[in-house]
Each structure stands twice: as C-alpha cells, then as structure tokens.
C-alpha positions in Angstrom: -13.2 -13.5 -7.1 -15.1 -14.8 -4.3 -18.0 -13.6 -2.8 -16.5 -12.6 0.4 -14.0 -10.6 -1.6 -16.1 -9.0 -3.8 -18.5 -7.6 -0.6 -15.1 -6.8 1.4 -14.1 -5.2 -2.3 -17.5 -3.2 -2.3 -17.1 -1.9 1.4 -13.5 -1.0 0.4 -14.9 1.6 -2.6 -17.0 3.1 -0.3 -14.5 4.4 2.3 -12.9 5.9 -1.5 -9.4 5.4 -3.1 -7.3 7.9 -1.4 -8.5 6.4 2.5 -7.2 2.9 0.4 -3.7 4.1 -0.1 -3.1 5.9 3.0 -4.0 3.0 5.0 -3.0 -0.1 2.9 0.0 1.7 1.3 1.5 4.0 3.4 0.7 3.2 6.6 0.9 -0.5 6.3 3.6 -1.1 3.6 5.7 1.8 3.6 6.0 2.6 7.3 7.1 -1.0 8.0 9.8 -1.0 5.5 11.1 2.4 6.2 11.6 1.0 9.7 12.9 -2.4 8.8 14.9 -1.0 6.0 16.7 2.4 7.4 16.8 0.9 11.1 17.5 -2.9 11.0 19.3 -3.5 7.4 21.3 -0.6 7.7 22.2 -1.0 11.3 22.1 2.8 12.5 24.7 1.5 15.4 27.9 1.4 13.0 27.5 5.3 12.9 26.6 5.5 9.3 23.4 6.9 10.1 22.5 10.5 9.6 19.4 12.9 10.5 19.5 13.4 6.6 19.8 9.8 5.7 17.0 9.1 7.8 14.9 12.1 6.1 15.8 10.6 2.5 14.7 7.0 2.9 11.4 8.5 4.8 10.1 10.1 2.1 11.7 7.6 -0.6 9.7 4.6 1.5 6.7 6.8 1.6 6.7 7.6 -2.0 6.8 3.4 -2.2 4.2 3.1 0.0 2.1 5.5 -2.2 2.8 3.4 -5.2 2.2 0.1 -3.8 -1.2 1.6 -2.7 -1.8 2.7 -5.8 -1.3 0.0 -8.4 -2.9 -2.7 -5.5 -6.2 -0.4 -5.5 -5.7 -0.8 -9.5 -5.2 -4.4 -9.7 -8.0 -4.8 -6.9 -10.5 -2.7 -8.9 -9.8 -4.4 -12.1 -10.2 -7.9 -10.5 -14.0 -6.4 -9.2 -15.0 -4.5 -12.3 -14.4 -8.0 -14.3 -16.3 -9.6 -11.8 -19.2 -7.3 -11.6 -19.3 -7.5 -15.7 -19.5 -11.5 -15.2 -22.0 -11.6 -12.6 -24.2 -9.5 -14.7 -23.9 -11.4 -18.0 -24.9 -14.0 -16.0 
C-alpha cells in the first residue's frame, strides 16, 4: 500500500464504516447500475416496464450496492491492517 493510500485509508476510518458503504456502495455503485440496468438494458420504452418492476430491481441494486460497500471496506481494511502490522515491525 502506498503512502497516499494508507493516509487517504486512515481519513476514510475516521468518517466510520457505515458513512463508507452508504457513499462508496450505495450511492456510487448501486444507484448507477439501478439506473443503467432497469432504464437503459431493459429499455423501459418496449412497454415491459412496470411501477413494480422498477420497485424490485431498486431494492435488489440497493441490496448490491450494500454488499459491494461492504466486502470493499473489508478488502480495504485488511489491505491497511497488514500494512500498519508491516510498518510497525519495521
């Protein structure tokens, strides 16, 4: 990890996990490909599109997002706790 990772990491922890996945999971990753997915792939205009379809890939792109959030603040906090334990054995 380099060092302007491991700072932007430590900045990160401080504004805590569940800002982390709101913002870099939901809002950033799940939003987007709700949008992309339900109104571009599925092309609303050849009238298969209902008020419930559009609820259902909401919240299943939301619960994505969540996950995504999730297991990237995971991986990402791994990757930092390794490096913390290598800069201090050093």
């Amino acid at each position: 990890m380099k060092e302007k990772q491991f700072i932007k990491w430590e900045n990160t922890l401080k504004k805590g996990k569940r800002n982390f996945i709101l913002v870099n999971g939901i809002v950033s990753w799940g939003i987007p490909m709700f949008v992309i997915m339900t109104f571009f792939v599925n092309k609303p205009e050849e009238g298969n599109m209902s008020v419930v379809l559009i609820c259902i890939n909401a919240l299943i792109w939301t619960l994505g997002g969540l996950a995504f959030g999730f297991f990237t603040w995971s991986a990402s906090e791994r990757m930092y706790k390794k490096e913390l334990a290598r800069r201090e054995s050093a």
